[in-house]
C-alpha positions in Angstrom: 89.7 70.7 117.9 87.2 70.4 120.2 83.0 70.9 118.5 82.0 72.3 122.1 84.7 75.3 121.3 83.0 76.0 117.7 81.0 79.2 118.6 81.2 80.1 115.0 77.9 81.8 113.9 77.3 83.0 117.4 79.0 86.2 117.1 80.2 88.8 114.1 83.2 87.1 113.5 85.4 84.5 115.6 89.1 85.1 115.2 92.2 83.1 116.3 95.8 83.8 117.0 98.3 81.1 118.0 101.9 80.1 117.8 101.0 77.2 115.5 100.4 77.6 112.1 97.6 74.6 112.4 95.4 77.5 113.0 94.5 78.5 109.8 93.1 75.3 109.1 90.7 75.6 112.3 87.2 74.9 110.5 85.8 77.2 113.3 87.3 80.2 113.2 86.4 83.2 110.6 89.5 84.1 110.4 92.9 82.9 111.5 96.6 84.3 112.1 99.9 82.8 113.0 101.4 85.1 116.2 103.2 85.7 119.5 100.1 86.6 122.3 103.0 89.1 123.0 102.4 91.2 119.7 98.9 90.7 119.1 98.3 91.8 114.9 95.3 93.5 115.3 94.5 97.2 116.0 93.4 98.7 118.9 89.9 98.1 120.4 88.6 95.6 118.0 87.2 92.9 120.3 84.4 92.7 122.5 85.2 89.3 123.9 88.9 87.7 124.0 88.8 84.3 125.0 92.2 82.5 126.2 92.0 78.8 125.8 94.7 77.1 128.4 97.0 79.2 127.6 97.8 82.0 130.0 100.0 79.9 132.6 102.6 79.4 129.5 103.4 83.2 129.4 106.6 83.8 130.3 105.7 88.3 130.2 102.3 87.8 131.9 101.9 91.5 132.1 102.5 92.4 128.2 100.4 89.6 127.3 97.7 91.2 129.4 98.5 94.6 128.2 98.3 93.5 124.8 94.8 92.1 125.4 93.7 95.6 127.2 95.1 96.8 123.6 92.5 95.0 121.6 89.4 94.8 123.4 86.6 97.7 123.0 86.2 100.1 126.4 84.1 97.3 128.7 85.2 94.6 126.3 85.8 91.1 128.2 88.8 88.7 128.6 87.9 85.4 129.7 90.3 82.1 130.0 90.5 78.9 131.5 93.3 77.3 132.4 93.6 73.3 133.7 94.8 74.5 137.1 92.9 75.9 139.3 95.9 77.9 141.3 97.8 78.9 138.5 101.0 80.2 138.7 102.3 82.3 135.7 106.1 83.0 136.2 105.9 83.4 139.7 102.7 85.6 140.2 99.3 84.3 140.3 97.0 84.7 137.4 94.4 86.1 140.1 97.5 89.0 141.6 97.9 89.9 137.6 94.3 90.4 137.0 94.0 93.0 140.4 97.6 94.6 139.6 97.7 94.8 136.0 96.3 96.2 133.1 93.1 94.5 133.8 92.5 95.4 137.3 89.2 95.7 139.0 88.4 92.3 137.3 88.8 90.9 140.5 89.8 87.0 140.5 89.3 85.1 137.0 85.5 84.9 137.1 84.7 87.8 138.9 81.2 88.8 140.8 80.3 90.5 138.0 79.8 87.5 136.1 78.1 85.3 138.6 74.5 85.8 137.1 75.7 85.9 133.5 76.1 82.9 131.1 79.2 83.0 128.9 80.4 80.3 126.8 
């Protein structure tokens, strides 16, 4: 765990979802749960922010994962991610062709222009 990740206390509540069940011992999160990014276990429209932690170039169903996001966020609610490449390639597609085909289209590429004058952490 990285400290520069704990944004604990700087919002409502911080949740996390992963594959490993190290997760629910993750000092910074509120609360924790062990899942697939595939079936997401919360209900619909509860986030205003999902962050995505070098994680979306491992998906191997891009397109439910980001349907699944589009699930959970609030109307105008934000998904933001980095990833350690900066062309990735998530089976075969572009992160950057998902985001302007798929679920979460308009976004434009991972950043967007929307975002240029705003500060997000």
């Amino acid at each position: 765990m990285v400290e520069a990740m704990n944004v604990r206390g700087m919002a409502g509540r911080v949740c996390g979802v992963d594959l490993d069940p190290r997760v629910l011992e993750n000092p910074f999160l509120d609360e924790a749960r062990v899942a697939d990014a595939g079936q997401i276990p919360y209900e619909n429209g509860v986030f205003d922010l999902v962050f995505a932690d070098n994680v979306m170039e491992h998906f191997s169903l891009p397109d439910h994962v980001f349907a699944e996001i589009a699930r959970v966020l609030k109307p105008g609610g934000t998904l933001l991610f980095k990833t350690p490449n900066p062309s990735p390639t998530v089976s075969g597609s572009k992160s950057e062709d998902l985001l302007n085909e798929g679920p979460c289209s308009g976004t434009g590429n991972a950043v967007g222009e929307r975002w240029k004058s705003r500060v997000v952490f």
